[in-house]
Structure formats: structure tokens, C-alpha cells
The first five atom37 places (N, CA, C, CB, O) and aatype in JSON, in Angstrom:
{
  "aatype": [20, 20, 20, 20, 20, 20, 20, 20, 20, 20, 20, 20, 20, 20, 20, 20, 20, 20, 20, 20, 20, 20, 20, 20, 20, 20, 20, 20, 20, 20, 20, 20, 20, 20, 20, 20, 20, 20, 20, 20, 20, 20, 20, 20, 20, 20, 20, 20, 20, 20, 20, 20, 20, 20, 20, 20, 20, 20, 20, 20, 20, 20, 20, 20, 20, 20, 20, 20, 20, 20, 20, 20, 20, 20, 20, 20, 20, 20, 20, 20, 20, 20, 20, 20, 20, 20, 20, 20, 20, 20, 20, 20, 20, 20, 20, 20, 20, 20, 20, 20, 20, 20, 20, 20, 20, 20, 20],
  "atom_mask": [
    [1, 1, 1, 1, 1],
    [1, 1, 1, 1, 1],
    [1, 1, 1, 1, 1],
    [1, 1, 1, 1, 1],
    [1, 1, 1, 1, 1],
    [1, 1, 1, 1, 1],
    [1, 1, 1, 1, 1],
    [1, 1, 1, 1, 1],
    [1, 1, 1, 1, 1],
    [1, 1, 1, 1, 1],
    [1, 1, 1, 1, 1],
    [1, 1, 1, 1, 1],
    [1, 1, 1, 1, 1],
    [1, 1, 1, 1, 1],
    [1, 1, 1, 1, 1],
    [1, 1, 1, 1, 1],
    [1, 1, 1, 1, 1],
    [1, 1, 1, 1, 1],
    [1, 1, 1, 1, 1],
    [1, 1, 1, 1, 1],
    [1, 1, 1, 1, 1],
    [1, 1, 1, 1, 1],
    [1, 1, 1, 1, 1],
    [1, 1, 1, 1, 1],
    [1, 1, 1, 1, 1],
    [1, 1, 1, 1, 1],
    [1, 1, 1, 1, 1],
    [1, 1, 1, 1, 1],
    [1, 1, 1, 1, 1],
    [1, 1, 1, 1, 1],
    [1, 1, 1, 1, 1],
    [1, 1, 1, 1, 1],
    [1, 1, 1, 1, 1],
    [1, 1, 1, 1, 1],
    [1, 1, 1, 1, 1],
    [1, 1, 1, 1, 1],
    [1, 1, 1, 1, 1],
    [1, 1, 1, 1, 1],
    [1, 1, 1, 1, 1],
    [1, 1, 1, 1, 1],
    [1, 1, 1, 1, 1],
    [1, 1, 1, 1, 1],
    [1, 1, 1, 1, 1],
    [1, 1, 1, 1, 1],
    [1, 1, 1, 1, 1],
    [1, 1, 1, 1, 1],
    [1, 1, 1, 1, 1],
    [1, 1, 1, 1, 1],
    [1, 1, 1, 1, 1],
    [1, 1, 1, 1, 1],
    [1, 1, 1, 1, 1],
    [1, 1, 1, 1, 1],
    [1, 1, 1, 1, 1],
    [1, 1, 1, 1, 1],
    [1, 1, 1, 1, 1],
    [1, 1, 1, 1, 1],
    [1, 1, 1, 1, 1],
    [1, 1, 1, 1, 1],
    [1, 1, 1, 1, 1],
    [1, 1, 1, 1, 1],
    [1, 1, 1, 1, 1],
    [1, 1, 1, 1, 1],
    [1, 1, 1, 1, 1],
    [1, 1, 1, 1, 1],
    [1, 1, 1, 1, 1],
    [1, 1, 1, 1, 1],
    [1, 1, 1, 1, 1],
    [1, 1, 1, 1, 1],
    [1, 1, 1, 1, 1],
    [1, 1, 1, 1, 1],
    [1, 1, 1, 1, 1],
    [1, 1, 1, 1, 1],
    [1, 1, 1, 1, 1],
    [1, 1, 1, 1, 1],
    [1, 1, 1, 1, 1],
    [1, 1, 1, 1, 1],
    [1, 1, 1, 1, 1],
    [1, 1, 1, 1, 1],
    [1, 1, 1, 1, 1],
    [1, 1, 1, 1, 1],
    [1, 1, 1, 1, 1],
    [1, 1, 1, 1, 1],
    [1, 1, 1, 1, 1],
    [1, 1, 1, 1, 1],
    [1, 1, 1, 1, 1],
    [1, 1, 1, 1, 1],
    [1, 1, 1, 1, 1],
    [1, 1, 1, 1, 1],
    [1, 1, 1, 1, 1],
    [1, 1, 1, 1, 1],
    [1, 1, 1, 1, 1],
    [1, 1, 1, 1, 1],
    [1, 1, 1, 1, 1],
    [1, 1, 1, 1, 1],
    [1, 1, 1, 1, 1],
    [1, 1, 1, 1, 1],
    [1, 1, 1, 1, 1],
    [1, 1, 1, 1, 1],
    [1, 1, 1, 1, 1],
    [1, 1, 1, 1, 1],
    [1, 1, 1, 1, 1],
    [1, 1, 1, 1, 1],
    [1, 1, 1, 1, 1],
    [1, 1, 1, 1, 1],
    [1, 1, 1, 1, 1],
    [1, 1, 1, 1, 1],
    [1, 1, 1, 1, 1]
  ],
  "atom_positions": [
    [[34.83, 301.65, 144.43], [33.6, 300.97, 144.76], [33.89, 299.87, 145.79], [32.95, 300.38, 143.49], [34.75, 299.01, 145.61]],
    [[32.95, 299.95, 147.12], [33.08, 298.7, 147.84], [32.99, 297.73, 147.38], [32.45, 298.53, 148.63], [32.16, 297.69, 146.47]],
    [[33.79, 296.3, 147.7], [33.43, 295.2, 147.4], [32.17, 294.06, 148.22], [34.65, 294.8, 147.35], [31.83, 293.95, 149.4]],
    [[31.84, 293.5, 147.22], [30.58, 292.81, 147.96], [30.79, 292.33, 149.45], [30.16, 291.49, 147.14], [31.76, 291.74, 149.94]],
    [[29.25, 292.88, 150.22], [29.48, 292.02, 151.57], [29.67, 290.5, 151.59], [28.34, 292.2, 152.43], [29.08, 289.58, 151.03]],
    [[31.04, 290.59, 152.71], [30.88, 289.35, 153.08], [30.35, 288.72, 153.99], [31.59, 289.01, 153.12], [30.15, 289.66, 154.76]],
    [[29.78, 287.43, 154.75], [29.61, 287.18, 155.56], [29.98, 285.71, 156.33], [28.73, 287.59, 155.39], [29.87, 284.74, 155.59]],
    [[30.45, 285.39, 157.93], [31.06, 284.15, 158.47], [29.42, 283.82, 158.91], [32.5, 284.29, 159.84], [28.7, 284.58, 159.56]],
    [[29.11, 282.7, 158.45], [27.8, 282.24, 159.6], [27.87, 280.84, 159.92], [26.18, 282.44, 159.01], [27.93, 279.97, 159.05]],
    [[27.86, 280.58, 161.37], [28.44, 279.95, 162.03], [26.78, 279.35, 162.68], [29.68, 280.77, 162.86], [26.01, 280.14, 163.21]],
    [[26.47, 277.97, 162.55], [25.21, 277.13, 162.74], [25.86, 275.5, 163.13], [24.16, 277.18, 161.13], [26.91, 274.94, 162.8]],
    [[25.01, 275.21, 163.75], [24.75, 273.97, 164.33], [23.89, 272.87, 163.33], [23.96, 274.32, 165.64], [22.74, 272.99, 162.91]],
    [[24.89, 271.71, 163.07], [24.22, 271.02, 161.92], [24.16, 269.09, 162.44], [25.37, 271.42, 160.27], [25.32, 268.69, 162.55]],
    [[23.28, 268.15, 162.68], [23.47, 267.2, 163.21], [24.7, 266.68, 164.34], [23.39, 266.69, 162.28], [25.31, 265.62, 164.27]],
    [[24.82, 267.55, 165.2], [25.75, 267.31, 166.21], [27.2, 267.83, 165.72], [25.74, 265.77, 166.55], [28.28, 267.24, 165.79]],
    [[26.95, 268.82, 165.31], [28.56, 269.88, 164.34], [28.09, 270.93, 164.45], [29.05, 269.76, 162.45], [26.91, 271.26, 164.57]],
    [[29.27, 271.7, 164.41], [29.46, 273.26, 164.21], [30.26, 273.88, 163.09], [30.08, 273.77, 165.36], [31.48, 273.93, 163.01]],
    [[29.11, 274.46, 162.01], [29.51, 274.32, 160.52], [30.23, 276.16, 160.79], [27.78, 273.94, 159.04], [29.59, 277.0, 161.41]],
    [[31.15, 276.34, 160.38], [31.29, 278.21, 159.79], [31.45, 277.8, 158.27], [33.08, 279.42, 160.5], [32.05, 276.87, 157.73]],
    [[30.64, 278.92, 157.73], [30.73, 279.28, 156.16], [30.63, 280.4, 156.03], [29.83, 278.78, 155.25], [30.16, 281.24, 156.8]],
    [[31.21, 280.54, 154.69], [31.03, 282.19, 154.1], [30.29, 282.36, 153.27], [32.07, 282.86, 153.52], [30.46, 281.57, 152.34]],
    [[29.11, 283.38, 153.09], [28.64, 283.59, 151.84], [28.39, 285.16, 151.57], [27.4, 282.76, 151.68], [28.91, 285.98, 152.33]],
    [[27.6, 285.56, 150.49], [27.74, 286.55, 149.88], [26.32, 286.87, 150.29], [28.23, 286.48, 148.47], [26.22, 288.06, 150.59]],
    [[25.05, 286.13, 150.42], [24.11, 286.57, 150.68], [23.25, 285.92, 151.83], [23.65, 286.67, 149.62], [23.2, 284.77, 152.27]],
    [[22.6, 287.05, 152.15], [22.08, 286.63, 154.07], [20.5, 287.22, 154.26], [23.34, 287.79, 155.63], [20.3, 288.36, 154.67]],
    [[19.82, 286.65, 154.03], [18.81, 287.37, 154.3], [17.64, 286.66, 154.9], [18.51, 287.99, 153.21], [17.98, 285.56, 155.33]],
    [[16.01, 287.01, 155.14], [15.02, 286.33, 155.87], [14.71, 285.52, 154.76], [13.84, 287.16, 156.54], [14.71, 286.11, 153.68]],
    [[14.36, 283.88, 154.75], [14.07, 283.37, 153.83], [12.22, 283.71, 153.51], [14.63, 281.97, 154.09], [11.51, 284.35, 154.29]],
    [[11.93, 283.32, 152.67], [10.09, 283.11, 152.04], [9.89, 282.09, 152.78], [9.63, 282.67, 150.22], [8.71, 281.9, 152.47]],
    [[10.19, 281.08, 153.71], [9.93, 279.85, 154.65], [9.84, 280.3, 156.26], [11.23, 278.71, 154.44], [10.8, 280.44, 157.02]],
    [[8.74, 280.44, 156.5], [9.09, 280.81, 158.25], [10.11, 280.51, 158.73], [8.32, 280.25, 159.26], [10.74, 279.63, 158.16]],
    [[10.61, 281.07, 159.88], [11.62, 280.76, 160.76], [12.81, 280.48, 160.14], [11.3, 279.78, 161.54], [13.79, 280.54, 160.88]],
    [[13.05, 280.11, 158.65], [14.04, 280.26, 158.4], [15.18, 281.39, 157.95], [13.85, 279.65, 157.95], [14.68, 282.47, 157.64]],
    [[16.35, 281.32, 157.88], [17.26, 282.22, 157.15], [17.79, 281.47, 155.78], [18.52, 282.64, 158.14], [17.86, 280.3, 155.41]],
    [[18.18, 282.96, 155.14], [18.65, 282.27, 153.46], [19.87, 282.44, 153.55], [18.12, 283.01, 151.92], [20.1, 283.49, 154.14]],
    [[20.71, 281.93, 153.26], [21.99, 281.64, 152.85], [22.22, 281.29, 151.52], [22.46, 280.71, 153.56], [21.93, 280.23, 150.95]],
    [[22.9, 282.52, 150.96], [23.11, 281.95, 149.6], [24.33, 282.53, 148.66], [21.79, 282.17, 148.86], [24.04, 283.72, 148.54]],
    [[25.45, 282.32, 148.0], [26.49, 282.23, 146.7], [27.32, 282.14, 148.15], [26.78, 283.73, 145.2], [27.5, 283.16, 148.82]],
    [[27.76, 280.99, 148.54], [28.99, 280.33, 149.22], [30.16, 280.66, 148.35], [28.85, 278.7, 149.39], [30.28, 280.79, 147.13]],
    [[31.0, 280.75, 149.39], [32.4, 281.41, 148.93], [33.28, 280.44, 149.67], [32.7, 283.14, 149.4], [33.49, 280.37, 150.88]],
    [[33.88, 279.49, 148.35], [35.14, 278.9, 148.79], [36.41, 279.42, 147.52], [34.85, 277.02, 148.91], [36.51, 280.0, 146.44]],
    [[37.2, 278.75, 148.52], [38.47, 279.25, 147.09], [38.78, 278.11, 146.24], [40.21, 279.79, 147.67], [38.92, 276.91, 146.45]],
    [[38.85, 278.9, 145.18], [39.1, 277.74, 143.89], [39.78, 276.73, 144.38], [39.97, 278.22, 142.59], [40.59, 276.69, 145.3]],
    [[39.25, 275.63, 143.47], [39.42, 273.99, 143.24], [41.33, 274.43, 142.64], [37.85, 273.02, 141.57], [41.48, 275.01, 141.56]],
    [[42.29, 274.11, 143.33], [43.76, 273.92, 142.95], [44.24, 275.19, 143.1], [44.08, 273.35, 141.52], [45.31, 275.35, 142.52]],
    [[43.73, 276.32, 143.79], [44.32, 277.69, 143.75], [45.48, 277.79, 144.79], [43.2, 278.79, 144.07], [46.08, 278.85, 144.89]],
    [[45.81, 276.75, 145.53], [47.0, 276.97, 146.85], [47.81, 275.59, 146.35], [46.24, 276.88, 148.94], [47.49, 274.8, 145.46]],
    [[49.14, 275.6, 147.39], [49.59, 274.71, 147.4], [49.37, 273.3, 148.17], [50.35, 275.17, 147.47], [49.77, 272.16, 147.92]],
    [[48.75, 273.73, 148.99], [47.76, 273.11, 150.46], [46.5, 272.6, 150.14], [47.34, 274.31, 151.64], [45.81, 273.31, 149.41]],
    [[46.21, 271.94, 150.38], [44.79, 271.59, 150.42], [44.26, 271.05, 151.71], [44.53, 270.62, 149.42], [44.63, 270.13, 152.43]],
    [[42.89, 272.23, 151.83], [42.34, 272.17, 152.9], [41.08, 270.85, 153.46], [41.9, 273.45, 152.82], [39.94, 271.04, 153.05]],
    [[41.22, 270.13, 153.97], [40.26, 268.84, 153.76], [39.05, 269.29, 154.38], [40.78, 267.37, 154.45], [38.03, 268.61, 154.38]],
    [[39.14, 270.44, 154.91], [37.81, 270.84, 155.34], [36.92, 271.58, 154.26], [37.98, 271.72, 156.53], [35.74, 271.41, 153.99]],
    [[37.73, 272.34, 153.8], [37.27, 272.97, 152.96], [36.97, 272.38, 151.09], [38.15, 274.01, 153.23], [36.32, 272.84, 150.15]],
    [[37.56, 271.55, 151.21], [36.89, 270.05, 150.53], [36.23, 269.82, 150.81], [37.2, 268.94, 150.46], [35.26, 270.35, 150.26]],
    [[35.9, 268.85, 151.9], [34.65, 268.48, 152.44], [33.29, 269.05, 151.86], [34.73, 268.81, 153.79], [32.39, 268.57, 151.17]],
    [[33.59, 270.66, 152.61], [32.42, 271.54, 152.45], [31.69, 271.62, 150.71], [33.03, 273.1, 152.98], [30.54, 271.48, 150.29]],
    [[32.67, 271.83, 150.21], [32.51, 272.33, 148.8], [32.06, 270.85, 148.03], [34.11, 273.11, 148.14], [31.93, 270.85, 146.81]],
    [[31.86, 269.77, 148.71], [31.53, 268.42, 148.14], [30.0, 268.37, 148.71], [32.63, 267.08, 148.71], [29.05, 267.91, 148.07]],
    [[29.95, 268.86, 149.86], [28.74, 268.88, 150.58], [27.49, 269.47, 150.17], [28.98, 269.4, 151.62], [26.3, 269.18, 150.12]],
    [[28.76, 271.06, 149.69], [27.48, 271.84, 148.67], [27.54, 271.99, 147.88], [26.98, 272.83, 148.65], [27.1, 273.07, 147.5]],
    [[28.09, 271.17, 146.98], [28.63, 271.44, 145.47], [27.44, 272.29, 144.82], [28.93, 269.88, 144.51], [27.59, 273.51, 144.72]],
    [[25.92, 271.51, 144.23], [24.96, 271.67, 143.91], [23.94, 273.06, 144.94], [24.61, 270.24, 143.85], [22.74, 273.12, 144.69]],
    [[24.25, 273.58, 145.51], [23.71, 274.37, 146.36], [23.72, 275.54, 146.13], [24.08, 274.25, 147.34], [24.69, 276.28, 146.25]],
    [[22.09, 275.97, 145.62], [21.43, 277.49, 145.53], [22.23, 278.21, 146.48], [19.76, 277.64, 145.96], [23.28, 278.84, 146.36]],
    [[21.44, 277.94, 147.53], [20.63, 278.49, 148.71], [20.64, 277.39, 149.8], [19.06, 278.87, 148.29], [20.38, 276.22, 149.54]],
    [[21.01, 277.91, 151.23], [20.56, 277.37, 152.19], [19.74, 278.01, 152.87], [21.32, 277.0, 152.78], [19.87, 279.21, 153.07]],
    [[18.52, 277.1, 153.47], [17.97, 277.6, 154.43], [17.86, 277.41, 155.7], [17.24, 277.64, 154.18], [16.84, 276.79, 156.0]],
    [[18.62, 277.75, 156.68], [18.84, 277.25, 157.93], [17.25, 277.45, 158.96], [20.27, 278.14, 158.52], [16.49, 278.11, 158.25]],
    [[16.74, 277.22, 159.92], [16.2, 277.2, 160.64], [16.78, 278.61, 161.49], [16.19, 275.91, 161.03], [17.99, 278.85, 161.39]],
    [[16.16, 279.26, 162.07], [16.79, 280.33, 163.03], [17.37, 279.56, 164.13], [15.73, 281.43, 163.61], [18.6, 279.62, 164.19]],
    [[16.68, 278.74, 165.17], [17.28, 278.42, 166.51], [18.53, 277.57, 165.78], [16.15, 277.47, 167.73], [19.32, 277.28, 166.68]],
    [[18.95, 277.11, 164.63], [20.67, 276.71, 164.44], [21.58, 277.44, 163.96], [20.96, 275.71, 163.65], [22.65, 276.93, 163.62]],
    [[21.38, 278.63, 163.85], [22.17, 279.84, 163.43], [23.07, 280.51, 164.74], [21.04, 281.0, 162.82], [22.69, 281.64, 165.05]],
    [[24.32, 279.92, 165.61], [24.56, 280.6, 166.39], [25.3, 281.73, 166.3], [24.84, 280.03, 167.01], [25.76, 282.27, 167.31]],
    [[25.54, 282.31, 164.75], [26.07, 283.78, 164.4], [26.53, 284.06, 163.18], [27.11, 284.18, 165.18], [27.47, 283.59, 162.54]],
    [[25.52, 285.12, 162.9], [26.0, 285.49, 161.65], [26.82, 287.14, 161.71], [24.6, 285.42, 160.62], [26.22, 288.16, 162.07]],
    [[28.48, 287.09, 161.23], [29.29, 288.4, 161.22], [29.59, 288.66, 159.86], [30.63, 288.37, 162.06], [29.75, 287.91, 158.89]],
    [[29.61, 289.85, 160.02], [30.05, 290.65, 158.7], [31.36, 291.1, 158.85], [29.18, 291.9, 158.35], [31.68, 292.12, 159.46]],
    [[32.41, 290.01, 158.05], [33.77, 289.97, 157.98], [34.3, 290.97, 156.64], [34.18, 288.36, 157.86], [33.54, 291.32, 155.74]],
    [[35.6, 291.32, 156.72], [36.47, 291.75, 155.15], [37.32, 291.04, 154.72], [37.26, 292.92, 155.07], [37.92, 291.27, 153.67]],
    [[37.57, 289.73, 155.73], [37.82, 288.99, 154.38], [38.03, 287.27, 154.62], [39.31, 289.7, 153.64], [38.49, 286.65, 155.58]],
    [[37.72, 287.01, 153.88], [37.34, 285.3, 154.21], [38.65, 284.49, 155.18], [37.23, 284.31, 152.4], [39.83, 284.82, 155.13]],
    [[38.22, 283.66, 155.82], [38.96, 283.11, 156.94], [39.11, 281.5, 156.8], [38.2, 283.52, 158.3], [38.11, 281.12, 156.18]],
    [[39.94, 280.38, 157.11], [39.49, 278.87, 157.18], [38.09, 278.62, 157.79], [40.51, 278.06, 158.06], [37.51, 279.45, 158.48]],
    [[37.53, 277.25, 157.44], [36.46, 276.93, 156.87], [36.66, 275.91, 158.16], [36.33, 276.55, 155.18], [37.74, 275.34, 158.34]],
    [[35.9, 275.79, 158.75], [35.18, 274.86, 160.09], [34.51, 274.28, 160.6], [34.95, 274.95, 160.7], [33.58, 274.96, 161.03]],
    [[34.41, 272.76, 160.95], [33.57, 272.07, 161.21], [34.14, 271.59, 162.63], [33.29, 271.16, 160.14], [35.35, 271.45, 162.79]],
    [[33.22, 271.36, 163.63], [33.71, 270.97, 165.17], [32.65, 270.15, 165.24], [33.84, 272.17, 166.47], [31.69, 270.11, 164.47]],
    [[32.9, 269.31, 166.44], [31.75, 268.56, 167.03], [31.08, 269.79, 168.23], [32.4, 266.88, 167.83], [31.67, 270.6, 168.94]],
    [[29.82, 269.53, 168.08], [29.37, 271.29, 168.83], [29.42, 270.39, 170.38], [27.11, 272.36, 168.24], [29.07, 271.4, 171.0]],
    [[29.52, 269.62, 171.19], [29.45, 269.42, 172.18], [30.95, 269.32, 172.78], [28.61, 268.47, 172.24], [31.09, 268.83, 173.9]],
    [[32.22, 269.85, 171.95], [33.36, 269.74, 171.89], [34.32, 270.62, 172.06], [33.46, 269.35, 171.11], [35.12, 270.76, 171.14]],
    [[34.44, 271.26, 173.02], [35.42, 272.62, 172.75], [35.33, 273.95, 171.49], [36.83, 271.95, 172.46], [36.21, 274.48, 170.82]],
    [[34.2, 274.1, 171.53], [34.14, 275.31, 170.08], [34.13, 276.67, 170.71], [32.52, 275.24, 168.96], [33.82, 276.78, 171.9]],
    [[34.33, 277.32, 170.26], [34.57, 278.66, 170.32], [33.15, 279.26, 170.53], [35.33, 279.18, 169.05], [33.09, 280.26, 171.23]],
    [[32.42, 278.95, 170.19], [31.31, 280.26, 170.87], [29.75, 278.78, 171.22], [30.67, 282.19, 168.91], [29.15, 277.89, 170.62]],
    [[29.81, 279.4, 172.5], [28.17, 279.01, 173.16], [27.16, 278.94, 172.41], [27.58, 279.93, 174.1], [26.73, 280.08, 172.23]],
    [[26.47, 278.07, 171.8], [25.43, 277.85, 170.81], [24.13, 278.95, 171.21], [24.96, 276.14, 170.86], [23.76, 279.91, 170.53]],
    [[23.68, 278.6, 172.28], [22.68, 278.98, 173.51], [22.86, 279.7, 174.72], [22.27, 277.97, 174.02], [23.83, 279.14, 175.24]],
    [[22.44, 280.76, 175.59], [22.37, 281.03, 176.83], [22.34, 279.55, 177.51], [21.19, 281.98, 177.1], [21.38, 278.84, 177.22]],
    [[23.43, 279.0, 178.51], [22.84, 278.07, 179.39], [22.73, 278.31, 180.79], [23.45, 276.99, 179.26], [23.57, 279.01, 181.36]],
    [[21.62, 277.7, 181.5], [21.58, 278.09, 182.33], [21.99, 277.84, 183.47], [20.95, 278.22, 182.28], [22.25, 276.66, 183.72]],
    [[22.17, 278.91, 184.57], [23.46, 278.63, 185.9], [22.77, 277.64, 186.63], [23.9, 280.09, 187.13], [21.56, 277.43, 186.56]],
    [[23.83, 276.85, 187.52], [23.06, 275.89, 188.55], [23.38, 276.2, 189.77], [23.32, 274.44, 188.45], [24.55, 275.98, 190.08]],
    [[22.72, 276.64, 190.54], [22.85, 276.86, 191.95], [23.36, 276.73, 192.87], [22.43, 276.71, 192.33], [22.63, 275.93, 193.46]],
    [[24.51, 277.03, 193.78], [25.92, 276.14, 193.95], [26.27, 276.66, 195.23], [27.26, 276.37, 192.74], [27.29, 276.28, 195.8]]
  ]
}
């Protein structure tokens, strides 16, 4: 039997660029939004390492159903096999993927 989908979704949050993983992805009951929901971090003491990001996160959402993001802050949602480190950037900062199409300037 396959194991549950996973998913990386990668959004824009007060001047940051959040990636998380969760288990469920779908159109929320709220216009324009998306649902995000059963976040997947790895157990509280399961490594030898501890990740401060991935702290962070799991403090952030401790209490958390469900998120519902807005669509225009969603800059990608992938369907991964298997969970990856946990990421927060400043989005005006060297990140890995273009939030937006921007547009060329005439040169």
C-alpha cells in the first residue's frame, strides 16, 4: 500500500519565506484561500541535532488544525517522497524560487 501523500508548500509570510510539509492540501470553505492541514515535523528528541528551525516552526504551530493561506502567498505547492529541512528566509533575500512573475525593464 502507498504511503500517504506528502506535500513541500512553500508561501510568503510577513516579509519570510516559510517551506512546510503537510499531509493535507486542498481548496479551503474560505474564498481565495488554500487548506493546509496535519503538518509533519519530526519528533520532539528523535535526532541527535536539533534543528532551530524546525523548532521554531513546531512552536509556531504547535496548536494548529489547519492553515489557511491566502492563494497570492502560496509560491508552491510539490508533491515530494520524502520530507526535507524545514525553512524560513527573508523573501527579499536570496531564496530559491521567484515569489511572482517580475517584470522586465527596458534596457
Amino acid at each position: 500500500m502507498r504511503a500517504k501523500k506528502l506535500y513541500k508548500i512553500t508561501f510568503l509570510h510577513l516579509g519570510k519565506c516559510y517551506e512546510l510539509y503537510a499531509r493535507h492540501v486542498e481548496t479551503s470553505p474560505l474564498w481565495g484561500f488554500t487548506e493546509i492541514g496535519e503538518l509533519v515535523f519530526e519528533p520532539a528528541g528523535s535526532g541527535l541535532l536539533v534543528d532551530p528551525t524546525e523548532e521554531r516552526l513546531r512552536d509556531e504551530f504547535a496548536d494548529t488544525r489547519a492553515l489557511h493561506l491566502p492563494m497570492q502567498s502560496i509560491v508552491r505547492i510539490e508533491e515530494v517522497e520524502r520530507k526535507g529541512a524545514l525553512v524560513i528566509r527573508d523573501a527579499g533575500d536570496g531564496q530559491k524560487v521567484t515569489p511572482f512573475p517580475l517584470p522586465t525593464r527596458p534596457g
